[in-house]
C-alpha positions as CSV (number, residue, x, y, z in Angstrom):
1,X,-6.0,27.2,2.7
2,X,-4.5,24.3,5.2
3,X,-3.3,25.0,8.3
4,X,0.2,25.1,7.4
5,X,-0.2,28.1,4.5
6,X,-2.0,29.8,7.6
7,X,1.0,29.7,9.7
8,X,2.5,31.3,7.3
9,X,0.3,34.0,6.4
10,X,0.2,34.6,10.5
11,X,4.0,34.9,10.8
12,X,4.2,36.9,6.9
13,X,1.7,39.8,8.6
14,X,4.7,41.5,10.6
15,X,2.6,42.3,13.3
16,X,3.7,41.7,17.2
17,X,3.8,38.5,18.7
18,X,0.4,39.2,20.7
19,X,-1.9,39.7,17.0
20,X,0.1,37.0,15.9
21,X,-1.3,35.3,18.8
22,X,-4.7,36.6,18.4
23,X,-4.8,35.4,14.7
24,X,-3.3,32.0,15.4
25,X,-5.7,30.9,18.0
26,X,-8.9,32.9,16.1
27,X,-7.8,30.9,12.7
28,X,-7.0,27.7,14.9
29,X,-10.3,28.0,16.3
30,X,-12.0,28.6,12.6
31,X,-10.5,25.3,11.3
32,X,-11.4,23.4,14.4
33,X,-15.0,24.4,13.8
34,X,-14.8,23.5,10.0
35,X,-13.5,20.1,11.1
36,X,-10.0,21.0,9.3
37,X,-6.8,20.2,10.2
38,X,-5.3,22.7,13.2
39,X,-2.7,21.1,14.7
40,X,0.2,23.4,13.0
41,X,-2.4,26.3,14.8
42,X,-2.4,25.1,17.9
43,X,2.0,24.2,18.0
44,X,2.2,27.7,16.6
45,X,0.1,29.1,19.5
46,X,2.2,27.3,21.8
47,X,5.1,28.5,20.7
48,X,4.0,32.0,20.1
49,X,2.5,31.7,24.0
50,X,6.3,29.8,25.5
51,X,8.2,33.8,23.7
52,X,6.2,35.7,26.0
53,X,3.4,36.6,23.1
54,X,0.5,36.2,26.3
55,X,2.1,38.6,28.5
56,X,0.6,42.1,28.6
57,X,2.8,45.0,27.7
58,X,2.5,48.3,28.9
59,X,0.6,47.1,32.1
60,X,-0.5,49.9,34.8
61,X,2.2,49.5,37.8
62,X,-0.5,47.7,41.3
63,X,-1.2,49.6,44.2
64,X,0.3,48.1,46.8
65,X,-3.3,47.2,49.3
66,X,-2.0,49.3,52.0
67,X,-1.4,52.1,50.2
68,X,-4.4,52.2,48.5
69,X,-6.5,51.6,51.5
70,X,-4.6,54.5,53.5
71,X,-4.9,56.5,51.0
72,X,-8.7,56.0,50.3
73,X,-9.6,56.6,53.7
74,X,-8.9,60.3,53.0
75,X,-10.7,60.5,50.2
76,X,-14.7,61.4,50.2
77,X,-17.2,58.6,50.8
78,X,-18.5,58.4,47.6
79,X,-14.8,57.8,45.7
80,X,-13.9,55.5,48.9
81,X,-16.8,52.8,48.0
82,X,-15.7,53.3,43.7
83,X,-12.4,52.5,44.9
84,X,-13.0,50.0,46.8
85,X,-15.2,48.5,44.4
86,X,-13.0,48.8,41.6
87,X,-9.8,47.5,43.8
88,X,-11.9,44.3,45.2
89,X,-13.3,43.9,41.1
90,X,-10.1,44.7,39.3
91,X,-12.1,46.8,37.4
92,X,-11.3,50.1,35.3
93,X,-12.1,53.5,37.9
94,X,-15.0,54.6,35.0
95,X,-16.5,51.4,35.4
96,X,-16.5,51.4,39.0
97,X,-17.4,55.1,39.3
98,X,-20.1,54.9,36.8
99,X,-21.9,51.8,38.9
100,X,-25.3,53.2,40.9
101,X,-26.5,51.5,44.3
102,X,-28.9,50.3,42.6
103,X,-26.8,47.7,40.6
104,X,-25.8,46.5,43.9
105,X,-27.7,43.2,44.0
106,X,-27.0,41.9,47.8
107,X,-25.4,44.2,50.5
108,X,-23.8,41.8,53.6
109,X,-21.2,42.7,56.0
110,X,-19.2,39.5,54.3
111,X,-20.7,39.8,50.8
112,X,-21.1,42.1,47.8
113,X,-22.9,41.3,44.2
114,X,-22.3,43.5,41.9
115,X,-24.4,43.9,38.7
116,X,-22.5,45.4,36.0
117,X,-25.0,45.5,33.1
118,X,-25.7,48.9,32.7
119,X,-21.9,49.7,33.2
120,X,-20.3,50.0,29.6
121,X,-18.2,46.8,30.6
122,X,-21.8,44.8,30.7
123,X,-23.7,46.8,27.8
124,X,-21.8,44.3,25.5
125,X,-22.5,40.9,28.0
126,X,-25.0,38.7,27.4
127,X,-27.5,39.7,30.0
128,X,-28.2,36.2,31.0
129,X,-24.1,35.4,31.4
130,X,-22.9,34.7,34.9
131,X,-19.9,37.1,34.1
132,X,-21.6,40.2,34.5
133,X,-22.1,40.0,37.8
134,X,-19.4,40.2,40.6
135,X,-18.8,38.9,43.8
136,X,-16.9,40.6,46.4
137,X,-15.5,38.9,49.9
138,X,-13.0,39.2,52.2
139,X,-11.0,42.0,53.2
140,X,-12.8,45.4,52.7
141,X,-16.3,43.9,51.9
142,X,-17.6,45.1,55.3
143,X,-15.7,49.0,55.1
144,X,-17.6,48.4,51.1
145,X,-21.0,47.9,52.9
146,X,-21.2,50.4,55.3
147,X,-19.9,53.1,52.6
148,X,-22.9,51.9,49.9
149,X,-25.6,52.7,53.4
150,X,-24.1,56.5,53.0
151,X,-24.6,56.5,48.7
152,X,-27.5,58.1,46.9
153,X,-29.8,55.8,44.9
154,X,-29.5,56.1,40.9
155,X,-26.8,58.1,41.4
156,X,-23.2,57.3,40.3
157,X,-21.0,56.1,42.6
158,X,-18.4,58.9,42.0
159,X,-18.3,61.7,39.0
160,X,-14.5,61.6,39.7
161,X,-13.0,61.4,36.4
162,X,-9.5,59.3,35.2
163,X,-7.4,61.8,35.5
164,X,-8.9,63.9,38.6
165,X,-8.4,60.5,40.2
166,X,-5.0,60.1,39.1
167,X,-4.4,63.8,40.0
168,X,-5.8,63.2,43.5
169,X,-3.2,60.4,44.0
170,X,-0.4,62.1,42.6
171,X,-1.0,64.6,45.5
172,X,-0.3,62.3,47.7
173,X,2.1,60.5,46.3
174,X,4.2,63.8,46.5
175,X,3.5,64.3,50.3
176,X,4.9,60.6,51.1
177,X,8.0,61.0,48.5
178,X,6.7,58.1,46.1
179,X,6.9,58.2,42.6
180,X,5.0,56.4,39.9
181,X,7.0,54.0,37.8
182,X,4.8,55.0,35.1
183,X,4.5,58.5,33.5
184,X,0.4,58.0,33.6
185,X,0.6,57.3,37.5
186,X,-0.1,54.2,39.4
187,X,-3.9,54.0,38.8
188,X,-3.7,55.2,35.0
189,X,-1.3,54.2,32.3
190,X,-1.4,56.3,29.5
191,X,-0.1,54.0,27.1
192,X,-2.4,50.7,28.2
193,X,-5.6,50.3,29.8
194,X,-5.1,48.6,33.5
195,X,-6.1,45.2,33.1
């Protein structure tokens, strides 16, 4: 197989333009490491990337910060800081919910670190990668550090689930006459995971 007869086989799959992506830049990278021709690859990547093929579909609709702040500040302690957390990380609510203090690895007023190893977004890192660990600064870090004084060691942050969450902002959402441009809710989609 050349690179060309794989360009075909990519585009001959019928699949969207994001696998075909996927496949292009996996085989582009396979032939790359083989020392084989990828050129074709990489102009179909690029091509594939220029239609819109990288662009998520199905995206959660963002929580506008003010919102979310004003809204959190109602909330419970413990589902404030896995908020927070999860706002400040971009990280999914289970993740953030499911992190204990103890993964907390520095506690400032101006800076958070964030182990996420024994979340199920780090059980699959290398536990020696820089990426499983998260830094958190600026706006919020010191509201983030006085809530993790109030939490209970080894415990989860919150046993809020998805959708209780999503339900809890829906209430609200109601009182102030918004509504979701999603039928999942702003902080769920139920047709894509948030990113």
């Amino acid at each position: 197989m050349n690179a060309d007869s794989a360009c075909l086989f990519v585009a001959a799959t019928g699949v969207r333009p994001q696998g075909q992506l996927a496949y292009t830049k996996a085989l582009s990278a396979s032939f790359g490491a083989m020392g084989f021709e990828n050129h074709p690859l990489r102009v179909l990547a690029k091509a594939l990337r220029g239609g819109g093929a990288a662009i998520p579909e199905n995206q959660a609709t963002p929580i506008e910060r003010r919102k979310l702040v004003s809204w959190a500040r109602q909330q419970q302690a413990s589902v404030r800081l896995a908020v927070l957390v999860a706002w400040k990380t971009a990280s999914r609510w289970a993740e953030a919910a499911s992190l204990s203090s103890v993964q907390f690895l520095l506690v400032t007023q101006r800076e958070v670190v964030v182990d996420w190893f024994q979340t199920p977004k780090g059980r699959t890192q290398d536990p020696f990668k820089a990426s499983r660990f998260a830094v958190i600064q600026g706006p919020l870090t010191a509201e983030i550090a006085v809530l993790y004084a109030k939490c209970a060691p080894f415990a989860p942050l919150s046993t809020v689930t998805t959708s209780a969450l999503d339900a809890l902002w829906g209430q609200l959402a109601q009182m102030q006459g918004y509504t979701p441009a999603n039928p999942g809710g702003p902080l769920t989609n139920s047709k894509a995971p948030a990113v």
